[in-house]
C-alpha positions as CSV (number, residue, x, y, z in Angstrom):
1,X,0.0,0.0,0.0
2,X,1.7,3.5,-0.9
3,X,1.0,6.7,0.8
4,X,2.5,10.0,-0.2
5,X,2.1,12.4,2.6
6,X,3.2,15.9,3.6
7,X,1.7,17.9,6.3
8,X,-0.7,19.3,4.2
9,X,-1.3,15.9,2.0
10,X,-1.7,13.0,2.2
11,X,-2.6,10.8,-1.1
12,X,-3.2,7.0,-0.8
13,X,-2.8,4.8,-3.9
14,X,-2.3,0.8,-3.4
15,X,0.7,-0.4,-4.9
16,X,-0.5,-3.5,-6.1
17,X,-2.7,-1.7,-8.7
18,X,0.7,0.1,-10.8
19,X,2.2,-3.3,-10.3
20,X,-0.7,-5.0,-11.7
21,X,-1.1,-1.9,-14.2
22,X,2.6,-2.6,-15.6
23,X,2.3,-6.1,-16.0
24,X,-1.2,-5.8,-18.3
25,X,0.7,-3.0,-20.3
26,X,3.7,-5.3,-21.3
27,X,1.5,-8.2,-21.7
28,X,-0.7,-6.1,-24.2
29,X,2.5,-4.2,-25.8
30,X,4.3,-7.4,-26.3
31,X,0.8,-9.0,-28.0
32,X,0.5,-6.2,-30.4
33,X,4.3,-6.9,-31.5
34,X,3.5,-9.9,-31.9
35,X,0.5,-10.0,-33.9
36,X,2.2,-7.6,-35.9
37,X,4.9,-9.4,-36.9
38,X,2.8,-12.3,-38.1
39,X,0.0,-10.4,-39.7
40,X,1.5,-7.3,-40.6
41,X,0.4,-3.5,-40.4
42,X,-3.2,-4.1,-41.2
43,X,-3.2,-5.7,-37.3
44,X,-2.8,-1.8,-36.0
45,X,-6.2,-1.4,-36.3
46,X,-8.0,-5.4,-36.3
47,X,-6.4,-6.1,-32.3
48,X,-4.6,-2.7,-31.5
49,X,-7.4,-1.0,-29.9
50,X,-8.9,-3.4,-28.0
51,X,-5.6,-4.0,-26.4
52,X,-5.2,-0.5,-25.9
53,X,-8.5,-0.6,-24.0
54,X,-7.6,-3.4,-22.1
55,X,-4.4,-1.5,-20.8
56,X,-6.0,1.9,-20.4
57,X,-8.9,0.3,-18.5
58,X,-6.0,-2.0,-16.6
59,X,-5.0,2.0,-15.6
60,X,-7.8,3.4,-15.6
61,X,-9.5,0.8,-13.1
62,X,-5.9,0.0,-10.8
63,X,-3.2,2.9,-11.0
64,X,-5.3,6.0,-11.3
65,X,-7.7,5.7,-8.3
66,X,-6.4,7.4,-5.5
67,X,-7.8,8.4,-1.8
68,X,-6.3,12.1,-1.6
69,X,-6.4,14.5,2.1
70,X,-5.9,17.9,2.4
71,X,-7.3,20.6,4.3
72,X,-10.0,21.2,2.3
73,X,-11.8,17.8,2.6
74,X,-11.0,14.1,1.1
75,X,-11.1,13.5,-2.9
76,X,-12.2,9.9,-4.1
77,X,-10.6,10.0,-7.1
78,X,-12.7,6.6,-8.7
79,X,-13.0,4.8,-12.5
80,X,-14.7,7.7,-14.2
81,X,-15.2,10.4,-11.8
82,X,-13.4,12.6,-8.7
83,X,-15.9,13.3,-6.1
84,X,-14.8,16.1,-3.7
85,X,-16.1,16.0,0.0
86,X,-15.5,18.7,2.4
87,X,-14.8,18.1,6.0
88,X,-17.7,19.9,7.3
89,X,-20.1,17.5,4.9
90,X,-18.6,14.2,6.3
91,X,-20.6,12.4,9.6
92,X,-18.5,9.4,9.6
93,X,-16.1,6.9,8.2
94,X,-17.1,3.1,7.4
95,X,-15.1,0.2,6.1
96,X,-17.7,-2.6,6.1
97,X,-17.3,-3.1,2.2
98,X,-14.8,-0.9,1.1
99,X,-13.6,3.1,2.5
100,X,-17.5,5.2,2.7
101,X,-17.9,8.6,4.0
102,X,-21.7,8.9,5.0
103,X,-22.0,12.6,4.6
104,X,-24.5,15.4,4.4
105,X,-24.8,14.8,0.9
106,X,-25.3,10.8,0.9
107,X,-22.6,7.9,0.8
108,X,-19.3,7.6,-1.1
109,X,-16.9,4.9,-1.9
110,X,-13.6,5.2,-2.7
111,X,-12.4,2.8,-5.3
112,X,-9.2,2.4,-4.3
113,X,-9.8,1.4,-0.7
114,X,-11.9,-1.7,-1.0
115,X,-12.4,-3.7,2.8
116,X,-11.0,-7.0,2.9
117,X,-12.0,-10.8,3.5
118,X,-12.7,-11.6,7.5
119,X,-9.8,-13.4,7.7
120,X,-7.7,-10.0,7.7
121,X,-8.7,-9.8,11.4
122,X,-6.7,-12.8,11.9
123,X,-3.2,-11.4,10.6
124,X,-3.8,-8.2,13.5
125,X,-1.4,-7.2,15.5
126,X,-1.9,-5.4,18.9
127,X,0.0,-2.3,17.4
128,X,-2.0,-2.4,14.5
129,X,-5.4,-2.1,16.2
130,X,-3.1,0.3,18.9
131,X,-3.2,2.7,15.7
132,X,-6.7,3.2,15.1
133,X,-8.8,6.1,16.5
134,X,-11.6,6.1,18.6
135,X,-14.0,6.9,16.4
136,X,-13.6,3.3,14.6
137,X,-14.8,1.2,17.6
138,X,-17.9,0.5,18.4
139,X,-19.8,-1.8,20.3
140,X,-18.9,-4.7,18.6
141,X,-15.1,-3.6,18.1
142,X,-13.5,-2.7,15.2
143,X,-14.1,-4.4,11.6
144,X,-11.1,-5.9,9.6
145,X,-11.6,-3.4,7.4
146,X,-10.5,-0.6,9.9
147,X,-7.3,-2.3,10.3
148,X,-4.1,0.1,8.9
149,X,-3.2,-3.2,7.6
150,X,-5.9,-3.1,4.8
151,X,-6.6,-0.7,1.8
152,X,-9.5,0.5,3.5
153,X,-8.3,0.5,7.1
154,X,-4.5,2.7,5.7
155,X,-6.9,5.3,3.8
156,X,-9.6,5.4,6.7
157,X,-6.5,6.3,9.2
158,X,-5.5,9.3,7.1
159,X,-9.3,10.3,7.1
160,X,-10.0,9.8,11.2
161,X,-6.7,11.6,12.2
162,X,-7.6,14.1,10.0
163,X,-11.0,14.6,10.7
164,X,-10.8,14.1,14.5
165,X,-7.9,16.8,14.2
166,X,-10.2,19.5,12.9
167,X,-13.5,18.0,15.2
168,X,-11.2,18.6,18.7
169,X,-10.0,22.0,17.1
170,X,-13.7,23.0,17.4
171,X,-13.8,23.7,13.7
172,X,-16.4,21.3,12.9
173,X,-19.0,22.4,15.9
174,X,-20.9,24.6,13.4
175,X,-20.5,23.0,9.3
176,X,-21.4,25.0,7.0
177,X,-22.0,23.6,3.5
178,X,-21.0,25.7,0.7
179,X,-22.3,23.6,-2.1
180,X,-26.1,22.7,-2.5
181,X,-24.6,18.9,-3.9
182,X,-21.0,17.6,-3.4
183,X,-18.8,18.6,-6.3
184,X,-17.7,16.2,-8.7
185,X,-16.0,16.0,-11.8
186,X,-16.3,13.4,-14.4
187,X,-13.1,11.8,-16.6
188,X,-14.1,12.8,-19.5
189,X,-10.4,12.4,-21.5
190,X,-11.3,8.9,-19.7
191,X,-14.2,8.3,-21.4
192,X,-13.6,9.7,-24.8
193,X,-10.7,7.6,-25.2
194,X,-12.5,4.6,-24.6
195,X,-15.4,5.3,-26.6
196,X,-12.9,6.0,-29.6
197,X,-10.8,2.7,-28.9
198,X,-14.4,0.9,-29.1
199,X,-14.9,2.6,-32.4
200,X,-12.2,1.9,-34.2
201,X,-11.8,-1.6,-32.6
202,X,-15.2,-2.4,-34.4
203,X,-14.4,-0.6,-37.6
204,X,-11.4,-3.1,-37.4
205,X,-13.2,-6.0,-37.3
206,X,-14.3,-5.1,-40.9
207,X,-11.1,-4.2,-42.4
């Protein structure tokens, strides 16, 4: 699990996803060589864009997602859209599934912090569950998916410090929303590029 952090930063991003991301691009880079070797040019456009989608969506789905915290709130950046929450907006932190901020404006997942199986409880150590802030217990304990240990339980940290930070501060006793809805932005480039790659791939197919 990687985590970039400054004082005013902190950006979590699982390592296993540019791992995985790497190996699908030279998998798919090595295929197109291939193919083009034994078929010629004309293979550019019959395979080369649906293995370009397969990589982009291998980056699109593993690298890019990110949980991101500054002082202005926490940004899931998902698939095909960054949603922005500010702290005021957020009521609490849950891991049951994956990382979810129930807020004033409804529920959010981020996509790079998915919970994982029960048997991540087992692999806890007593300085792991030493780490996690108060606000993650409750009557029944803590949920594997808390644990620092976990995608979810590393990006929930950053959150609760955070967010328990500004709460004992006293900056939270009176939120004020600024926006009517949570701001979010879409991927477009994302999108466009795949809707073009779909395109051509099926032109291809008629070449």
């Amino acid at each position: 699990m990687g985590v970039v952090q400054t004082p005013e930063r902190a950006e979590f991003r699982p390592t296993f996803g540019k791992v995985l991301t790497v190996c699908i691009g030279v998998i798919c880079a090595a295929s197109l060589i291939w193919v083009v070797a034994g078929e010629g040019a004309v293979a550019l456009i019959e395979v080369g864009p649906w293995l370009g989608l397969v990589a982009g969506g291998c980056w699109a789905t593993f690298w890019n997602p990110r949980v991101v915290v500054d002082d202005s709130g926490v940004q899931f950046v998902n698939v095909l859209r960054t949603i922005h929450v500010p702290w005021p907006a957020i009521h609490a932190v849950d891991t049951k599934f994956a990382l979810t901020l129930i807020t004033a404006y409804g529920r959010f997942t981020g996509w790079a912090a998915p919970a994982p199986g029960a048997h991540a409880a087992v692999r806890a150590t007593k300085g792991n569950v030493r780490m996690i802030p108060d606000s993650a217990w409750t009557a029944g304990g803590i949920r594997p998916g808390d644990l620092p240990s976990t995608p979810s339980g590393n990006a929930a940290l950053l959150i609760r410090r955070r967010w328990e930070t500004l709460r004992e501060a006293g900056h939270l006793e009176s939120p004020m929303l600024e926006h009517d809805r949570v701001p979010i932005r879409w991927h477009w480039p994302i999108i466009g590029v795949a809707i073009a790659l779909i395109a051509i791939g099926v032109v291809g197919l008629f070449v």
